[in-house]
C-alpha positions in Angstrom: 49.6 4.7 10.3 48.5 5.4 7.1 45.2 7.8 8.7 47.7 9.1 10.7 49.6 10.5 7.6 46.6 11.5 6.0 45.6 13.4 8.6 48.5 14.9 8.6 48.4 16.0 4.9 44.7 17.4 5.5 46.1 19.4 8.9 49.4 20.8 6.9 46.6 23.0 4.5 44.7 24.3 7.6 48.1 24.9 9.4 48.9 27.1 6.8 46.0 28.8 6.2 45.8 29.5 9.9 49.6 30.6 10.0 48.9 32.9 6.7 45.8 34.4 8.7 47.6 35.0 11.9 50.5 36.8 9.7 48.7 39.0 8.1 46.7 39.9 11.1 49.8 40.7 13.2 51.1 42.6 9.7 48.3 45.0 10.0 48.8 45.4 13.7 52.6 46.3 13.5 52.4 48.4 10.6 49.4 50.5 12.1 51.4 51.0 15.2 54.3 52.2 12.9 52.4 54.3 11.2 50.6 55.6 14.6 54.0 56.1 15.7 55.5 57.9 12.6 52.7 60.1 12.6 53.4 61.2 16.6 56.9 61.8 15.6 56.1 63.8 12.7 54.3 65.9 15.2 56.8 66.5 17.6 59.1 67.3 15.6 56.5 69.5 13.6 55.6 70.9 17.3 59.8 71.3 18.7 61.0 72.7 15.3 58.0 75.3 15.8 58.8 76.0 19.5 62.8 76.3 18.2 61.4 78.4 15.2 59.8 80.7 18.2 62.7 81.0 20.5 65.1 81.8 17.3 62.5 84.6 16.5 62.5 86.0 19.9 66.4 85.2 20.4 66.9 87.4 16.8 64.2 90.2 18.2 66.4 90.2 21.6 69.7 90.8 19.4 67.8 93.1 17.5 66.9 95.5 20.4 70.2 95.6 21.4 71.9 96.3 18.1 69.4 99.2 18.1 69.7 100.3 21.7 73.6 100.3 21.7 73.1 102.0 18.4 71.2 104.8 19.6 73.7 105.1 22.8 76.5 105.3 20.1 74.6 108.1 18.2 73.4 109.8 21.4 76.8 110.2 22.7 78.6 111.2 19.0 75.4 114.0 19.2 76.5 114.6 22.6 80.4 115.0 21.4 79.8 116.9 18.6 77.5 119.3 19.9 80.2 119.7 22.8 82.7 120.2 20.3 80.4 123.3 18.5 80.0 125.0 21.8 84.4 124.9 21.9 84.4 126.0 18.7 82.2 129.1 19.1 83.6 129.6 22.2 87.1 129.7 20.3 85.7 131.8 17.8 84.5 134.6 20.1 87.8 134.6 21.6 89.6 134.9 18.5 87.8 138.1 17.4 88.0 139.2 20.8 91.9 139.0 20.2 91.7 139.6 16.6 89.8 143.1 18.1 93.0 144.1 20.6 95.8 142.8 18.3 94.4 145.5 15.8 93.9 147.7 18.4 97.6 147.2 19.3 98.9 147.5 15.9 97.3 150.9 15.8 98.9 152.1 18.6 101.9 150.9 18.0 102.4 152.3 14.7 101.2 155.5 16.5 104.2 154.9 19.0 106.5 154.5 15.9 105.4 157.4 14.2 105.8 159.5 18.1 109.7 157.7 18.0 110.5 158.7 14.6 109.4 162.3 15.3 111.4 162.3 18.8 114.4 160.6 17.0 114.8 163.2 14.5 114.7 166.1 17.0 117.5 164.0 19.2 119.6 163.7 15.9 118.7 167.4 15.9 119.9 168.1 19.4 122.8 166.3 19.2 124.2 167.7 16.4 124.1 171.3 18.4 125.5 169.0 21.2 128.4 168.1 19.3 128.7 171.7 17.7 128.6 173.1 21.6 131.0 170.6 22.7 133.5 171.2 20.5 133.2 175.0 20.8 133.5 174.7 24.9 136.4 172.0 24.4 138.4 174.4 22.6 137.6 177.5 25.1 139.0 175.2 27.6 141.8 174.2 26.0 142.6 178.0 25.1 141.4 178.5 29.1 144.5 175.6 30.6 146.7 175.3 28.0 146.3 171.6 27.8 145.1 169.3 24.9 142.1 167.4 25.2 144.3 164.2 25.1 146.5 165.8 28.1 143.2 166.1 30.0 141.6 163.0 29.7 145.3 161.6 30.8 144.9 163.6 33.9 141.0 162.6 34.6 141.9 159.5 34.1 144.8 159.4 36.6 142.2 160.6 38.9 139.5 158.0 37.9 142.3 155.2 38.6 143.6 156.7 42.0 140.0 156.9 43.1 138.8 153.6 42.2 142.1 151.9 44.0 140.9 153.7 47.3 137.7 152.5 46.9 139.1 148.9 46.1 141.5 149.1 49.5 138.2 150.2 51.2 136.2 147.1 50.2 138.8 144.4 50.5 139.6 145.5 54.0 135.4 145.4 54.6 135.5 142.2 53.1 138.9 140.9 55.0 136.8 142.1 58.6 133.6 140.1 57.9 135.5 137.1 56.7 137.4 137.1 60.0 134.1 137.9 61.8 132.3 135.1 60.6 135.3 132.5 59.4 135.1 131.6 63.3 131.0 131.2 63.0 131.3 128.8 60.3 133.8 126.7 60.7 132.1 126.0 64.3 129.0 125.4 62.1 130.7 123.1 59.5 132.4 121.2 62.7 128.9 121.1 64.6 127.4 119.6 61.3 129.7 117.0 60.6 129.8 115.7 64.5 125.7 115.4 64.3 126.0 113.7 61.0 128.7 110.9 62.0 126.9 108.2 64.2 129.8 105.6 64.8 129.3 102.9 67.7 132.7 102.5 69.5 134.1 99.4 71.9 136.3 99.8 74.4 138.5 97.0 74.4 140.1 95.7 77.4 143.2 92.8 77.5 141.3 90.4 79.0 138.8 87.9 77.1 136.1 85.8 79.0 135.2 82.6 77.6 132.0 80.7 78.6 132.1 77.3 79.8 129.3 74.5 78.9 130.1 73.2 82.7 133.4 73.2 85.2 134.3 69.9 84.2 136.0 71.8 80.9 138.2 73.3 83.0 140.2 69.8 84.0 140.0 69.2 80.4 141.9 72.6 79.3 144.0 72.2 82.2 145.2 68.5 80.8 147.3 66.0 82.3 150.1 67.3 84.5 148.9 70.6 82.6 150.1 69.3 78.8 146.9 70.6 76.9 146.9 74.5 78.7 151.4 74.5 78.3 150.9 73.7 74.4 148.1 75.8 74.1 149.8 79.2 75.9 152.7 78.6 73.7 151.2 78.3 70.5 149.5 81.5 71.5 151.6 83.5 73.1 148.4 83.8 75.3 147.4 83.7 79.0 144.9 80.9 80.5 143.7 82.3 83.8 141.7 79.5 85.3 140.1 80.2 89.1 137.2 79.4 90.8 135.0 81.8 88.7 131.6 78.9 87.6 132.1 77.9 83.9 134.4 80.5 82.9 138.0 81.0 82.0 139.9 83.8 80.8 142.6 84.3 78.3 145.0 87.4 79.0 147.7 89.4 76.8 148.5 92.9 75.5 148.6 91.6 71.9 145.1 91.7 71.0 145.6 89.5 67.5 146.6 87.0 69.3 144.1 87.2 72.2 141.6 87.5 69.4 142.9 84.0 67.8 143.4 82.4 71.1 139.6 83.1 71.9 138.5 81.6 68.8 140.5 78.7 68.4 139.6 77.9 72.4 135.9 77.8 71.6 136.7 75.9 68.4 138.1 73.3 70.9 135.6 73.5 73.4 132.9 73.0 71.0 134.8 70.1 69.3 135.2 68.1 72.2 139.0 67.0 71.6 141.1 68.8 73.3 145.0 67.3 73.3 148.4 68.8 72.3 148.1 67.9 68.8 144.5 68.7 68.1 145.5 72.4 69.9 148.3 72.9 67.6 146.0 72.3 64.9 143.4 74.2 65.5 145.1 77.3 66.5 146.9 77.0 62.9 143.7 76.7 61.4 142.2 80.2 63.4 145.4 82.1 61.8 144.1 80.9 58.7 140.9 81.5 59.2 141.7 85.2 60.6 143.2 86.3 57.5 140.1 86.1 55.8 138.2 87.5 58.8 140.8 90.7 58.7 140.2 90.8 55.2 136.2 90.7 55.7 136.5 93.5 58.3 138.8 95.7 55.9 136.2 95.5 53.2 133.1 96.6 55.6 135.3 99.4 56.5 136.2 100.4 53.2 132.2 100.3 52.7 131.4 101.8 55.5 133.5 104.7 55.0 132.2 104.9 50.9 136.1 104.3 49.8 137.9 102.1 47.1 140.4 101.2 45.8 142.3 99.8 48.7 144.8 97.0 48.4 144.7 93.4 49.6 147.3 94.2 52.1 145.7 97.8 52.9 142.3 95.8 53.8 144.0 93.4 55.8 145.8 95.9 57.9 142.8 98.0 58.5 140.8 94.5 59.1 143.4 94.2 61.7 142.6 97.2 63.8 139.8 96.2 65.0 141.5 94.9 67.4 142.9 97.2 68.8 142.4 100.2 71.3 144.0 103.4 72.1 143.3 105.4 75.3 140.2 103.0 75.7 138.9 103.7 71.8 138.4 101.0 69.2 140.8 102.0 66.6 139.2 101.1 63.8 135.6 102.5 65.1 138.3 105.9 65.1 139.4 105.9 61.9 135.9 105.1 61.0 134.8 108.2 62.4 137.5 110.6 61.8 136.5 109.6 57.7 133.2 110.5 57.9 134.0 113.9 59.2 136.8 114.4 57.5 134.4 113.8 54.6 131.4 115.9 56.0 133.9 118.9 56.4 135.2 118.6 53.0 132.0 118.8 51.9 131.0 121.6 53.4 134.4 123.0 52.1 133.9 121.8 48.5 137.3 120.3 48.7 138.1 116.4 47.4 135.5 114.4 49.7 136.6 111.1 48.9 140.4 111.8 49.5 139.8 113.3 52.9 138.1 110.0 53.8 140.8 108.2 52.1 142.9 109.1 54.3 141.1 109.7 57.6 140.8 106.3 57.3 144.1 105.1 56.6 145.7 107.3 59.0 146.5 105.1 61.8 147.0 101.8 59.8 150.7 101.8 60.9 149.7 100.2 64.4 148.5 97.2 63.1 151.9 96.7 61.2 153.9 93.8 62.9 158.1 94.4 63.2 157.9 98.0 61.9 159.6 99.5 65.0 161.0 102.7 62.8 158.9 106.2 63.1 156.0 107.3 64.9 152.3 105.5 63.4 151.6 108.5 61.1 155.1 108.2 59.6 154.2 104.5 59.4 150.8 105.2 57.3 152.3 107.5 55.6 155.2 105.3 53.9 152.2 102.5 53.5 150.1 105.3 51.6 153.1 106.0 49.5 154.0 102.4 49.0 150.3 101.7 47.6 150.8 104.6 45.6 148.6 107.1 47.1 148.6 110.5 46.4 150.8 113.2 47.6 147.8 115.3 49.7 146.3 112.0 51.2 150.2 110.7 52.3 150.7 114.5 53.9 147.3 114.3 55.4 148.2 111.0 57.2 151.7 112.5 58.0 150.3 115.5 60.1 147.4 114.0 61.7 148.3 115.2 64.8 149.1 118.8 63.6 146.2 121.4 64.1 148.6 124.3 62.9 147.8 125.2 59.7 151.0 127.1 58.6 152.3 123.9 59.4 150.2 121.6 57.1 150.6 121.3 53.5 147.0 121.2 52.3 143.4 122.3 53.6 143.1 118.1 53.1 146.1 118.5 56.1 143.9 120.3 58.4 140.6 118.5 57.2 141.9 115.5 58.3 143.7 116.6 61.5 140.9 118.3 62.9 138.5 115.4 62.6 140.8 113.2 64.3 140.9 116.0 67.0 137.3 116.5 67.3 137.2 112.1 68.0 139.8 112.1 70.3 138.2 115.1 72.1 134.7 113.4 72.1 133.2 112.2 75.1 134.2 108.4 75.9 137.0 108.6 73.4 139.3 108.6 76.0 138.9 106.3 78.8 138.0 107.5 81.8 137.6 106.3 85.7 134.2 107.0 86.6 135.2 107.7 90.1 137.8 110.8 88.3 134.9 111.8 86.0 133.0 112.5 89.2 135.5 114.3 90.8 135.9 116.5 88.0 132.1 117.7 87.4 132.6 118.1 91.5 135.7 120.4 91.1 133.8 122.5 87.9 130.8 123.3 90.7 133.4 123.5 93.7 135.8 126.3 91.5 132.3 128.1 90.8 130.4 127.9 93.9 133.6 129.7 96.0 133.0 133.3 94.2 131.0 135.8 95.9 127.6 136.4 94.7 127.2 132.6 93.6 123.8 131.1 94.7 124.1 127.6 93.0 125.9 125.9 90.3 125.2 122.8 88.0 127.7 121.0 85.5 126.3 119.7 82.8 126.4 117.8 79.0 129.4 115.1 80.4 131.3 118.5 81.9 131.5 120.3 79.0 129.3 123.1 80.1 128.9 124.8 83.7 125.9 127.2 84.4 126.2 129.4 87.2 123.1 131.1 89.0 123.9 134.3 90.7 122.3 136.5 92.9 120.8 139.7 91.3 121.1 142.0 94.1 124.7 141.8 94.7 126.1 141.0 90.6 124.7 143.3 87.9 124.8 142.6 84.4 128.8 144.0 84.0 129.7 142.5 86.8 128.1 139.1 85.3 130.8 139.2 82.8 133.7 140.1 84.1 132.5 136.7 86.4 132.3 134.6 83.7 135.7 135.6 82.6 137.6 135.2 85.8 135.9 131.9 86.7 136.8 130.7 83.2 140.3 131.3 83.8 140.5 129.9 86.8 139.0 126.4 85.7 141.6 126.7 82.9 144.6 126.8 85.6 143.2 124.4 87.8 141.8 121.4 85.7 142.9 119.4 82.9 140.2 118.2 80.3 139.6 117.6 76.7 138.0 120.2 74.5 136.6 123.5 76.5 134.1 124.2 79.0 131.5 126.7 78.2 130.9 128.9 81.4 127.3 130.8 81.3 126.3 133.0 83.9 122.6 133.4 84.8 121.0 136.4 86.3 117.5 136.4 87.1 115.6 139.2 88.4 111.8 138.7 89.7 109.9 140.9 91.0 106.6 139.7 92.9 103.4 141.4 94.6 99.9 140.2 95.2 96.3 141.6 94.2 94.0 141.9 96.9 
């Protein structure tokens, strides 16, 4: 034990020593590799600061360049500027002497001209004076000569200077009166011609029957009812017609009313699209349409109102005109009619310089008396007129209304009068406007070609444009150019005596002469 600790105290010395040895060794190794490493870092940084160093010089050098380059572009074009600015300048400056050169060249003359004016204004001083001094010494002869004072005869010259000028005055107003009658007819064709090819209004011809569609046949037993319940409450709510045959998926609804065909339609296809169909559903919804249609009539007034490029119009107006589209006369939609009768009303006026908006005022107001309901007092315009007044029109548009149907104009109150009266007229007159059989239509073009065909002399004839023209070939060897008239003429009348038609027929005669030979 006790060599055991000396041994131990002799070791502990050696550890130590060995332990201080090993220490210091690995010291010097670690602080050698430090210093190694420093000494590598220390030269890349040396060796990246001088590669940064480089590409900051070259960077610098690039900017540099540049600076200079865009420099010298600046200076080049400034040289470039100003040296185009000194050729303007010179260029101005030779122009100004040049004009300096004729404006004293001009100065000279003209004080050469006012010298030459003076001089030939003092000799016409000169001359009138004698003037005057002769005048007054041949004025006096005269008067000695006739015994009158010069205040006696300038009374008597200018009698004669008065009397003369009032023949001449008669002479041109009645040259003036002749060539406005000569070409009042030309243009008033003209203004009529332009109006009709600027209106372009779309009409429907309504009929009194409407067709409903059918989602399948078994609707019809629904409609129908039990014991006929649903198609009783439904006729008498409407007022309306249920015509129910054997026609696949379809029923029709007849009556001359055409606001309540209108309603009964709508309300029917409300119900058929519903599903429910019973006597107090139908009651229902056909009090619902009526509603409904107010708005609708007032919708319809207001596209008309647009559509004619009017204001103004009352509720009750709108509604009325909204109404009319409803309605036909003599096959025409009326409101489609009044529509049209606006426009060229309003073309015409125009043309005319006369009040454009009134004239459409009341071309379009001028049937609104047919869609009033209990009004059985007066003819329609005398019924449009008291609405016009009521609404508190003016005077010209209520007369216009009130003599629609007048073309004389002695008889209308205004040019607005015959404005108005003559568009309605020319869209009454129009082709379709009345309705028509086709099968009559036919008959007539046949009796135009018939009437010409049975003079002598007539080779062929053709009816054209709807039957509003007939052109008539004849042959050249029996009718001569006099004779081509006078056919015309007689023809003419005879189509006037033997058909009735709206408008007139233009009648043109054709003579054509050829002459024909060969070379051999």
């Amino acid at each position: 034990m006790n060599i055991f600790v000396v041994f131990l105290i002799l070791l502990l010395p050696v550890a130590f020593y060995i332990g201080w040895l090993l220490r210091e060794k690995l010291g010097h190794d670690k602080i050698a590799k430090a210093e190694q490493y420093c000494e590598e870092l220390i030269l890349d940084t040396k060796q990246e600061a001088e590669n940064i160093k480089k590409e900051k010089l070259l960077e610098a050098d690039e900017h540099i360049f540049q600076q200079r380059k865009a420099i010298e572009n600046t200076e080049k074009q400034k040289f470039q500027h100003y040296k185009q600015l000194e050729k303007q300048l010179n260029e101005r400056e030779v122009n100004l002497d040049r004009k300096v050169d004729i404006l004293t060249k001009k100065d000279q003359e003209v004080t050469k001209l006012d010298q030459k004016c003076k001089i030939r204004e003092k000799n016409l001083q000169a001359k009138e004076t004698e003037l005057d001094k002769l005048m007054s010494e041949q004025n006096a002869r005269l008067e000695m000569i006739s015994g009158l004072t010069n205040e006696e005869a300038q009374k008597i010259q200018m009698e004669n200077i008065m009397e003369s000028v009032r023949q001449e005055a008669a002479a041109m107003i009645k040259d003036i009166k002749d060539k406005a009658r000569l070409t009042a007819n030309q243009k008033a064709k003209e203004i009529v011609i332009q109006a009709i090819q600027r209106s372009a209004i779309s009409h429907v011809v309504e009929t009194t029957v409407s067709v409903i569609k059918l989602p399948n046949d078994d609707m019809k037993g629904r409609i129908i009812g039990r014991e006929g319940r649903n198609i009783r409450t439904f006729e008498s709510a409407t007022g309306i017609e249920v015509l129910i045959d054997d026609t696949p998926e379809v029923v029709m609804l007849s009556g001359f009313d055409p606001i309540r065909r209108e309603i009964a339609k709508f309300a029917l296809e409300k119900l058929i699209h519903d599903g429910r169909i019973h006597p107090g559903r139908i009651e229902e919804v056909i009090e619902k349409a009526r509603e409904e249609f107010d708005d609708i009539f007032h919708e319809n007034g207001q596209q008309a109102m647009h559509d004619a490029e009017v204001h103004g119009l009352s509720r009750e107006q709108l509604k009325l005109l909204g109404k009319l589209k409803y309605f036909s006369y003599q096959g025409s939609n009326v409101l489609q009619h009044c529509l049209e009768v606006a426009i060229l009303a309003g073309l015409m006026a125009a043309e005319l310089e006369l009040d454009v908006f009134s004239a459409r005022k009341a071309g379009l107001l001028h049937e609104l008396g047919l869609a009033m309901e209990n009004y059985t007092v007066g003819t329609t315009p005398e019924i449009s007129a008291d609405l016009a007044k009521k609404h508190n029109e003016s005077e010209a548009i209520q007369s216009a209304i009130l003599t629609v149907h007048t073309l004389d104009a002695e008889k209308a109150s205004s040019p607005l009068s015959v404005i108005v009266s003559a568009a309605n007229e020319i869209s009454n007159a129009r082709l379709g406007a009345k309705k028509e059989m086709l099968q009559n239509y036919f008959k007539r073009l046949s009796s135009l070609e018939e009437i010409a065909n049975s003079f002598m002399g007539v080779t062929n004839s053709f009816a054209i444009q709807a039957g509003r023209e007939i052109r008539i070939m004849v042959e050249c060897s029996e009718i001569d150019d006099a004779h081509a008239e006078q056919l015309a003429s007689t023809i003419s009348t005879k189509i006037q005596n033997s058909l009735t038609y709206p408008g007139q027929i233009k009648v043109t005669v054709i003579r054509e002469y050829r002459s024909v030979d060969f070379a051999k």
